[in-house]
N, CA, C and O of each residue as an XYZ file, in Angstrom:
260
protein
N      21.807    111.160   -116.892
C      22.920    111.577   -116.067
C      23.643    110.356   -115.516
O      24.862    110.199   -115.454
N      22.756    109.580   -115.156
C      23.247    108.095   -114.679
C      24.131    107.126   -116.155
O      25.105    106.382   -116.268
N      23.660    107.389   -116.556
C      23.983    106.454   -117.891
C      24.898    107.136   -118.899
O      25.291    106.810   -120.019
N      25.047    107.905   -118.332
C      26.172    108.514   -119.205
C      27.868    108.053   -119.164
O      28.430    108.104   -118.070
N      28.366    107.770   -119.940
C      29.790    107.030   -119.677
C      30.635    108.140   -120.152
O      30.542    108.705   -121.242
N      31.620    108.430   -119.031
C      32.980    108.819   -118.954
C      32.407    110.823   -118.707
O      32.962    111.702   -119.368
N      31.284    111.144   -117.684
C      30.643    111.794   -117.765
C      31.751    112.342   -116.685
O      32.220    111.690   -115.753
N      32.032    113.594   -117.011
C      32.482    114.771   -116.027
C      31.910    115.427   -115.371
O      31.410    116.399   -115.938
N      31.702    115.311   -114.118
C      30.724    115.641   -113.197
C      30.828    117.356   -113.304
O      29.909    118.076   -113.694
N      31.921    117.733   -112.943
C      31.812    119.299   -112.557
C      31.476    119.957   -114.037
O      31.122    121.124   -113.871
N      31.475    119.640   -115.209
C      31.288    119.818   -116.288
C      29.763    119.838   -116.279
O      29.217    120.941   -116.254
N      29.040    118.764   -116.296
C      27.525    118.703   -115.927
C      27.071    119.255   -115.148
O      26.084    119.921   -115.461
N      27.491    119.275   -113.873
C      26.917    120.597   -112.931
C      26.726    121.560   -113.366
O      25.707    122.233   -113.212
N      27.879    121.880   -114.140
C      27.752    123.558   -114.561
C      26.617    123.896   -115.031
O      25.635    124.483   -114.576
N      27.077    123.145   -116.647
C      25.886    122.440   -117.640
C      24.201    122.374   -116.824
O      23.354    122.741   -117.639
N      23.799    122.131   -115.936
C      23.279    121.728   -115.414
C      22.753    122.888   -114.634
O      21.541    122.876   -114.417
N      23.218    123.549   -114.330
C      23.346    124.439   -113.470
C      22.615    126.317   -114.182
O      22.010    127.303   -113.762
N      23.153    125.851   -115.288
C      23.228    127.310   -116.197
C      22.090    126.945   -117.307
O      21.943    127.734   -118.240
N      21.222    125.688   -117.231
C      19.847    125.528   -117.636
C      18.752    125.810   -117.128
O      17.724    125.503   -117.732
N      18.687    126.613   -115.612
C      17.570    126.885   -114.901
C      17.793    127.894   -115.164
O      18.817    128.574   -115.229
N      15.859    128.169   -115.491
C      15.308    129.791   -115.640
C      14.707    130.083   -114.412
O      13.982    131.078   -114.404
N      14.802    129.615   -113.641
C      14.210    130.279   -112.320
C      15.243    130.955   -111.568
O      16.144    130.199   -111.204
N      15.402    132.519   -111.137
C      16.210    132.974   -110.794
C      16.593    132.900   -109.699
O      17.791    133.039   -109.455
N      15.954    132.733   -109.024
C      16.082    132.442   -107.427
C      16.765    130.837   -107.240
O      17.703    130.541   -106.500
N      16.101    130.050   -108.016
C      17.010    128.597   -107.566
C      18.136    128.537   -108.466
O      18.912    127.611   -108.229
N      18.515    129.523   -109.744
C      19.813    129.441   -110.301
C      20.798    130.387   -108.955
O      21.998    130.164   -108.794
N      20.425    130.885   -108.545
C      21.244    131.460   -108.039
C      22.033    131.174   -106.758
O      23.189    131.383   -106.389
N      20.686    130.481   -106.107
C      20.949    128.981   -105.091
C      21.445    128.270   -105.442
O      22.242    127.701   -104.695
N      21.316    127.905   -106.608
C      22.506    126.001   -107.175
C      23.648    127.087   -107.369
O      24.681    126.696   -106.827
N      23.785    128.325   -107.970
C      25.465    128.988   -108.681
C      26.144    129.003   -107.104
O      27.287    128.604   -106.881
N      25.445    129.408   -106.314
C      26.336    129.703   -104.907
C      26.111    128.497   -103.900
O      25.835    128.449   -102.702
N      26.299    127.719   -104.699
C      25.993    126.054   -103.500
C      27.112    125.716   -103.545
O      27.689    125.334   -104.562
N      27.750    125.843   -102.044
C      29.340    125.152   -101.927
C      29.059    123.383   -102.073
O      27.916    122.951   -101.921
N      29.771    122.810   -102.260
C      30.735    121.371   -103.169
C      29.387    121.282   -103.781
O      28.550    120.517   -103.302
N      29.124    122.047   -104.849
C      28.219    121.484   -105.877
C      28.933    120.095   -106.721
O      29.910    119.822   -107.419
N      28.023    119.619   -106.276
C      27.905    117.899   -107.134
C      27.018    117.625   -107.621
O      25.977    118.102   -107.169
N      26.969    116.992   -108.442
C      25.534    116.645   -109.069
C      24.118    116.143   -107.999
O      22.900    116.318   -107.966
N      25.315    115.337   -107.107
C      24.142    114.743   -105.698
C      23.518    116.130   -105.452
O      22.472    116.421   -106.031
N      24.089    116.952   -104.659
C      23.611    118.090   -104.365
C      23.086    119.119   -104.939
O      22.620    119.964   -104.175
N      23.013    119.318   -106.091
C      22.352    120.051   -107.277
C      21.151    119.473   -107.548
O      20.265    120.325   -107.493
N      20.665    118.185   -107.867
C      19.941    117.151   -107.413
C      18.967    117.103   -106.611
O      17.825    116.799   -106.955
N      19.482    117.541   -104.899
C      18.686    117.621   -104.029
C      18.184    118.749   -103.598
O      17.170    118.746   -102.899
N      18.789    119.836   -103.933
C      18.548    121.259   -104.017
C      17.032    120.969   -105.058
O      15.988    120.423   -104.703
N      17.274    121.371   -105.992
C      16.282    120.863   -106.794
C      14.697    120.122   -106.790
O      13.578    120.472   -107.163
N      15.234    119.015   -106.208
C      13.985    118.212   -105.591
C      13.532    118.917   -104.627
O      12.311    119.067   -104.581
N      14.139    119.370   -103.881
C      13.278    120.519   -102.748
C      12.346    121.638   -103.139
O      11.293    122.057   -102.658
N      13.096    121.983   -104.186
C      12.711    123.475   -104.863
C      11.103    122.986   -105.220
O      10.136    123.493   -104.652
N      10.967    121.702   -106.467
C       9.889    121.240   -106.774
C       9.215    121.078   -105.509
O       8.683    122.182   -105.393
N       9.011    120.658   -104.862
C       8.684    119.754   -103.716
C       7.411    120.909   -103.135
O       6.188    120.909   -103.002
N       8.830    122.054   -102.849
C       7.826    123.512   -101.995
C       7.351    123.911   -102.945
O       6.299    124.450   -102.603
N       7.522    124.007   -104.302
C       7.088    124.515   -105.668
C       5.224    123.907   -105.396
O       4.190    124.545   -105.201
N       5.514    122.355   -105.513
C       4.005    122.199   -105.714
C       3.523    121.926   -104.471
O       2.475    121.279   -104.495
N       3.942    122.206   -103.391
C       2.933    122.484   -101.957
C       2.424    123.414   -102.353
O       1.208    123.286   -102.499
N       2.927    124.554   -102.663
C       2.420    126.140   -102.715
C       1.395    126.065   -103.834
O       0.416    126.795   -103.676
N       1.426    125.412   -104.802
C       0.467    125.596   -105.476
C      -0.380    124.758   -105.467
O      -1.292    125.050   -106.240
N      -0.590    123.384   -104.700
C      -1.756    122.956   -104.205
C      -2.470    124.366   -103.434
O      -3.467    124.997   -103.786
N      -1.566    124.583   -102.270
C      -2.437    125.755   -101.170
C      -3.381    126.526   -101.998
O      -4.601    126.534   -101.831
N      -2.478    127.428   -103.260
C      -2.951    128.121   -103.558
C      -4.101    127.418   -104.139
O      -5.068    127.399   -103.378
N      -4.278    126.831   -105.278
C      -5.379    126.232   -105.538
C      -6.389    125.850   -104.869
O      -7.537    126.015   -105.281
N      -6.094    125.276   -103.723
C      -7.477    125.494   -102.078
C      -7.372    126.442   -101.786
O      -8.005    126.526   -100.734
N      -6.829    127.623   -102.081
C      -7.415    128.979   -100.912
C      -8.583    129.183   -102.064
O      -9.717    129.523   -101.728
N      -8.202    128.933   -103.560
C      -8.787    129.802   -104.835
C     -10.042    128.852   -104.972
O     -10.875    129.346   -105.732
N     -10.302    127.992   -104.607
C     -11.769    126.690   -104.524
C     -12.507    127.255   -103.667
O     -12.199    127.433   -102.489
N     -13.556    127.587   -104.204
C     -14.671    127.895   -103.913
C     -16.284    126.790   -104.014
O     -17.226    126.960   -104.788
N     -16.171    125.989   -103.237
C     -17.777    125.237   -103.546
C     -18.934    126.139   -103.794
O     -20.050    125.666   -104.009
C-alpha cells in the first residue's frame, strides 16, 4: 500500500474495503465517515487487536490443568 506509485487512495479503500469477510467490520469500514486508508487501517488494527484478546480469554477460560 505504501509502495505503491501513483496509488489512488479512495480507489484502494474501496478495494480494500470490499475484501473483508467479516460482516460486522465490513460494515463498520462501509459506514466509516472520511474513510482513508489511515483510518481503514486503524479500524482494522483494533478489530484484530479485540479479535485476539478474546481469544486468548477464551482459550484460558477453556484450560483446564
Amino acid at each position: 500500500m505504501v509502495s505503491v506509485e501513483n496509488l489512488i487512495e479512495l480507489i484502494a479503500t474501496k478495494v480494500l474495503i470490499s475484501g473483508v469477510y467479516n460482516y460486522s467490520l465490513y460494515e463498520r469500514l462501509y459506514t466509516l465517515p472520511g474513510q482513508t486508508l489511515l483510518n481503514v487501517k486503524q479500524v482494522m488494527e483494533n478489530h484484530i487487536r479485540v479479535d485476539k484478546i478474546s481469544m486468548i480469554k477464551q482459550e484460558h477460560l477453556c484450560f483446564h490443568p
